[in-house]
N, C-alpha and C positions, 0 to 999 in steps of 0.2 A: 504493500500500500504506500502510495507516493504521498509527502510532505507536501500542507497546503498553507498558504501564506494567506489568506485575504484581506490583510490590510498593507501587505508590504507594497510602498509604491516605488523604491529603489533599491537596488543591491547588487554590487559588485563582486564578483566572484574571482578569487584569486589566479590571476591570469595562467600560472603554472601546474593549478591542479585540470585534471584531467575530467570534467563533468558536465553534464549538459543544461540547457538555462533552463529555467523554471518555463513554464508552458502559463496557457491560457487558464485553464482549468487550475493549476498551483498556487497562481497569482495573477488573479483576473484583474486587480487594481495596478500593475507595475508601470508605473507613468515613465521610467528613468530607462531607456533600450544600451546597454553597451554590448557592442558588437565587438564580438572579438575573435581570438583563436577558434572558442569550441561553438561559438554561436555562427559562424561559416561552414564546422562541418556538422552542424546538424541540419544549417538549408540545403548541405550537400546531401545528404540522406534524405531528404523530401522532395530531392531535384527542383530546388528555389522556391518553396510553398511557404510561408510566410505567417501560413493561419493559425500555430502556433502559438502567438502572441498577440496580446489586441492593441493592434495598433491605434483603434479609436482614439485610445485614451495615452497615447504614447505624447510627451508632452517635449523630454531631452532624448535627443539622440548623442551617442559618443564613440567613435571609432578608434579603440583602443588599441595603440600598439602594433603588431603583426597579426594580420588577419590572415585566412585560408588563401587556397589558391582560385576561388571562387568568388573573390572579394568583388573583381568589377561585372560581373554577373550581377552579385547582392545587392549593389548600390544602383544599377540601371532598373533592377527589379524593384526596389525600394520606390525610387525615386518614380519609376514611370506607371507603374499598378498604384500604388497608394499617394498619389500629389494630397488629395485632404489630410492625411497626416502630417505632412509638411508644411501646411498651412498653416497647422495650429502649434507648429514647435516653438517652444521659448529659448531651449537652449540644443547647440549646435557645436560639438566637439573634435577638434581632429587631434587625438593625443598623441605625444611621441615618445617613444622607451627608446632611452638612448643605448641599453644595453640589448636592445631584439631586434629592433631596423633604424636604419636610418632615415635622417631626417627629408631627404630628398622623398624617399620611396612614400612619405605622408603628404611631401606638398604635390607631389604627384598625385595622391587620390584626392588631394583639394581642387585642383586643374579640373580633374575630371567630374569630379561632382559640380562644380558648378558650371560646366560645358553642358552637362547634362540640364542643367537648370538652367540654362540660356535659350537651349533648342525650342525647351516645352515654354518660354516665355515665365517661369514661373517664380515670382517675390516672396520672402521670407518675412512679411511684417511683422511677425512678433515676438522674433528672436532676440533676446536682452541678453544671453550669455555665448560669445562665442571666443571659440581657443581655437588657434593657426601657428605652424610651423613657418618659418621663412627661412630661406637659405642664398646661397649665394646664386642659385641658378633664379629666384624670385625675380620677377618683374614687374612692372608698375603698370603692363598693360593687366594682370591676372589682378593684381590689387582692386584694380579700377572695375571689373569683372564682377570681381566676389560685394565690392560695394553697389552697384547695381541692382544685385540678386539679396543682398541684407540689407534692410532699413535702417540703418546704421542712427538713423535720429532715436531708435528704442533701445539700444546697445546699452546696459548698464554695468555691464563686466567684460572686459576685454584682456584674453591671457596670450600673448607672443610667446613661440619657442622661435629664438633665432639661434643657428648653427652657421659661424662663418669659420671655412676653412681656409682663410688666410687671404681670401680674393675681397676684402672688406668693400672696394670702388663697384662691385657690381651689387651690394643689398644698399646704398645708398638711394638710386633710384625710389626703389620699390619703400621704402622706409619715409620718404620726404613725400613719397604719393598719400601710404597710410597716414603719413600727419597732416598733409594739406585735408582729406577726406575728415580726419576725426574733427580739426580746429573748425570745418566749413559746416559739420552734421551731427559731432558726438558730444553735444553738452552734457547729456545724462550719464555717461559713464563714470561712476563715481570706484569701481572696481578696477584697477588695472595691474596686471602680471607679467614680468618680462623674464624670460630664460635668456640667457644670451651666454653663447657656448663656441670657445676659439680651439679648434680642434687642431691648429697649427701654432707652434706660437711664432708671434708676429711683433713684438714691443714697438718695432716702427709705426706702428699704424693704430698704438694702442688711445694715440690722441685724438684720431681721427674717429677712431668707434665710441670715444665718450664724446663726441661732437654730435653725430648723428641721434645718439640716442640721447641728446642734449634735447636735440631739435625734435625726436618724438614722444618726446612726454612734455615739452613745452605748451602743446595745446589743453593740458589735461589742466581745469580750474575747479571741479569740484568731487575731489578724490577725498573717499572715507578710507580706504585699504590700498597701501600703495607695496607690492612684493617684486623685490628686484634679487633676481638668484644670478650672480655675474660669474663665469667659469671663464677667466681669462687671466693666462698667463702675463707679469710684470705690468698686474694693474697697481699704480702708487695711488697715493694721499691724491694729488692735484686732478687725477683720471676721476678718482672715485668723488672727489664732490664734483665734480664738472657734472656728471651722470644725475647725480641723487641733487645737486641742489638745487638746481631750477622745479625739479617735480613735487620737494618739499615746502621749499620756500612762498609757491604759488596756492599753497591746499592747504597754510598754516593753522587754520580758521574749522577745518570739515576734516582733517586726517583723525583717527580711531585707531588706524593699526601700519608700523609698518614693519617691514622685515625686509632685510636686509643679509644675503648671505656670499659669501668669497670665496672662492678654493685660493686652498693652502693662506690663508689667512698671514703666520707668521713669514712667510716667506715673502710675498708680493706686498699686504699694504704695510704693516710693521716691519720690515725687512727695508723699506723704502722708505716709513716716517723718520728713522733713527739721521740721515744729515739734515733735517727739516723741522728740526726740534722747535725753532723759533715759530714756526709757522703752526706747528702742531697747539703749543701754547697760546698763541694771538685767536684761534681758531676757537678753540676750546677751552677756555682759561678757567673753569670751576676742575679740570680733573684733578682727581685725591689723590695727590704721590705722597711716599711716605715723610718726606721733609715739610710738605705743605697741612699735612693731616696734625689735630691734634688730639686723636684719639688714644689712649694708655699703650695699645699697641703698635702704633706708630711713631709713637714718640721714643718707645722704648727700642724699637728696630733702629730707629735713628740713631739714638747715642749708640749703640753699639759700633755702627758701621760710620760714626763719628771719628769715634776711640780707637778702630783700628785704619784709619785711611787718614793720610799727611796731603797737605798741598789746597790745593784751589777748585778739584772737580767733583767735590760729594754731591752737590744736586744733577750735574748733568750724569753722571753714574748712576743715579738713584733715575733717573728716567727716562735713561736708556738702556738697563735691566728691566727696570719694571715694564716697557714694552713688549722688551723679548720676555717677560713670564706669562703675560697674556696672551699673546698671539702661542706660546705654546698650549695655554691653556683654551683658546678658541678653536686652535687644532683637534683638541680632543672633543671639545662638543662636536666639532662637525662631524668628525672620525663616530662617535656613537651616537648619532641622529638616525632611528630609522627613517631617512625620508623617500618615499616613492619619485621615480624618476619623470613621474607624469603628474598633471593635475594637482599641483601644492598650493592651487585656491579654492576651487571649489569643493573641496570638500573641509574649507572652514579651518585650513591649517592646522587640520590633527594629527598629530604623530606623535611617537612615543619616544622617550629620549634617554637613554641609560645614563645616567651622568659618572664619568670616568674621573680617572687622574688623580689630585690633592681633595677628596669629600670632605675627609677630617677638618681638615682647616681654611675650607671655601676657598672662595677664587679670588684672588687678586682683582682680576677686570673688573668681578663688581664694586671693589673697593675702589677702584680707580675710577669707573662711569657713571657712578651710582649719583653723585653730587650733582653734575652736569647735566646728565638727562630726569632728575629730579627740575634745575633750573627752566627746562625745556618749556615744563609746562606752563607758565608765565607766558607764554607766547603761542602754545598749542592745547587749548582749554579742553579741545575730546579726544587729544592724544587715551588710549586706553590698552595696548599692548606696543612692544618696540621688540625686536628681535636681532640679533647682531650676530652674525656666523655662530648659530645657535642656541644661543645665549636669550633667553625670553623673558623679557619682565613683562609686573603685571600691575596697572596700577592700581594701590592696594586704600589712597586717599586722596583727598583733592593736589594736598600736594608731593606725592609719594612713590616711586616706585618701588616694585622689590623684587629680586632674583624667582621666576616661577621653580625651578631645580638647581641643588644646591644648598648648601650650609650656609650662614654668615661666614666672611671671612674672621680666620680666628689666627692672622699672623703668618709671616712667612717662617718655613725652618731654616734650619741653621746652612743648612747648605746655599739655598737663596742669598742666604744674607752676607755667608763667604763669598760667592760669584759676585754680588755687589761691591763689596769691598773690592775683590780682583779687578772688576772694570775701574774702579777710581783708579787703584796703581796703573793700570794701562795707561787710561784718558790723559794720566801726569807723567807716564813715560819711565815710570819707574817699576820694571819689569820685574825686579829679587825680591816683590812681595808677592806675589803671585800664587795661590796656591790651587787647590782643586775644584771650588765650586764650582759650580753648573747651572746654568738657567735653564 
């Protein structure tokens, strides 16, 4: 006797297990359709029949991933038997797994889906959420295409996955079309998501790609959730506010949530802030280093690495370690974040987070960020989540954040505080103190 659902209207099934979808009769209410691996061979076993599931009341469609080898079959069958369910879609998904296909083989069934929906004449007016791959082979005529076929004036969530492999001059195009399209039609968008994935690295051009995605989030003025997940090698300090600060700055008023995430965190942006220490300061000037702090344990860290460091460079050593402890420490959020390679908005940013590394004696970053994005709020009244290469506060008062996972920090050890020391004898050139800490 098969399992019946009658109130479930969405459900994801884990793309790797091997099972078939729920039918009509299981789950007669399932508003939410993801098409995927096993839902192409089970229309292959009915040789494309469809009636399966009811489509009436099918409201999201979502093209997960790698699909069968029957996939453009499914989508011309979709698309040309049932247009009234297309009529009535609100959301519209082309997901991409960057670990099962690539990113081309998704913008390629976007091409053709909406070729498809060009033949039949047929508009999409009530789609509010839709999620697109771009790539370097993307163009501004297919842009222009898909805006056409989506009402783009009902759009309230819009998620980009862009994959440039190093040919950055050819997604400019198709990126300055999408933002002339959003700034001319998408006021309502208050949801936006950008993946943006350098699968070559390229650091020449890494000015040029915070320029474009400068210029496409610059239309966007009344963002509640702003999620920017940036996988790009030798992104600094000057790249990453180029990127984020026109999108914040313009939404300071309506922003709720944003999140913010980096590959290899300690390596590209803290690896890059350490000669720019001036600028990191002027930029940021509430962060808690341990000389600046007057809490018992930071005062107490201090005189120590007082008492054993001579010369003239105990602050700039104290905040060019404590750098380097955090970005080691935002390495390990990222490193045990289960996060899904696809769809890290619509489903409300849940994910589960093992938290690694120093628990006993929390994290530095929050002791260092904690003041500053506390100050924030003074100028972002419904800021109400932030997230930072893993790291997710939550705000817990009107003027308040606080680490969601994690201890308070309770102090660096003793090895911390040796490596500290050792950077002052560096930074003064006086190498025979030197001993083994490690940050």
């Amino acid at each position: 006797m098969s399992l019946k659902f009658p109130r479930l209207a969405c459900f994801e099934f884990p793309e790797k297990i091997d099972i078939e979808p729920l039918t009509l009769e299981q789950a007669p209410n399932l508003s939410a359709l993801y098409i995927d691996m096993n839902f192409c061979k089970e229309t292959e076993k009915l040789h494309g029949n469809l009636d399966f599931i009811n489509l009436s009341i099918v409201r999201e469609i979502c093209f997960k991933g790698k699909l069968g080898r029957n996939e453009d079959m499914l989508i011309f069958t979709l698309l040309t038997k049932h247009p009234q369910t297309l009529k009535k879609l609100t959301g519209l998904q082309f997901m991409v797994d960057p670990q099962g296909e690539s990113y081309d083989r998704v913008y390629r069934r976007v091409v053709g889906f909406f070729a498809i929906l060009r033949r039949m004449g047929l508009i999409l007016h009530n789609v509010c959420k839709l999620s697109l791959p771009l790539t370097n082979h993307s163009t501004a005529v297919i842009i222009n295409l898909i805006s056409k076929h989506i009402y783009f004036e009902n759009l309230t969530r819009l998620e980009l996955y862009i994959e440039d492999d190093g040919s950055v001059l050819n997604l400019v195009d198709s990126l300055q079309q999408l933002a002339t399209i959003v700034k001319q039609r998408s006021v309502s968008i208050d949801n936006l998501s950008i993946s943006y994935t350098l699968i070559k690295e390229d650091l020449e051009k890494n000015h040029l790609r915070s320029m474009i995605l400068l210029k496409l989030t610059e239309p966007f003025r009344n963002l509640k959730r702003l999620n920017m997940n940036l996988r790009i090698e030798g992104l600094n300090l000057s790249n990453l506010l180029m990127i984020l600060g026109t999108p914040i700055s313009n939404n300071t008023k309506t922003l709720r949530d944003i999140r913010i995430n980096i590959t290899h965190p300690s390596e590209n942006l803290i690896g890059n802030m350490l000669p720019t220490l001036e600028d990191v300061d002027l930029l940021f000037p509430h962060l808690n280093y341990l000389n600046s702090c007057h809490c018992n344990l930071c005062e107490g860290a201090f005189a120590t690495i007082k008492g054993e460091t001579e010369g003239q460079m105990i602050d700039e050593s104290i905040k060019i370690s404590s750098l380097m402890i955090i970005g080691r420490e935002m390495d390990e959020f990222l490193q045990s974040s289960e996060l899904e390679p696809y769809c890290f908005t619509w489903n409300d940013y849940q994910r589960f987070i093992r938290t690694s590394g120093r628990k006993n004696k929390g994290y530095m970053f929050d002791h260092l960020v904690n003041k500053q994005l506390n100050e924030s709020l003074k100028h972002m009244p419904n800021l109400r989540m932030v997230e930072i290469c893993g790291m997710v506060y939550l705000r817990v008062s009107e003027d308040e954040f606080r680490l969601l996972f994690g201890q308070p920090f309770m102090g660096l050890d003793a090895e911390h505080l040796s490596a500290i020391v050792d950077m002052g004898h560096v930074l003064s050139g006086d190498f025979s103190g030197v001993g083994t800490g490690r940050l």
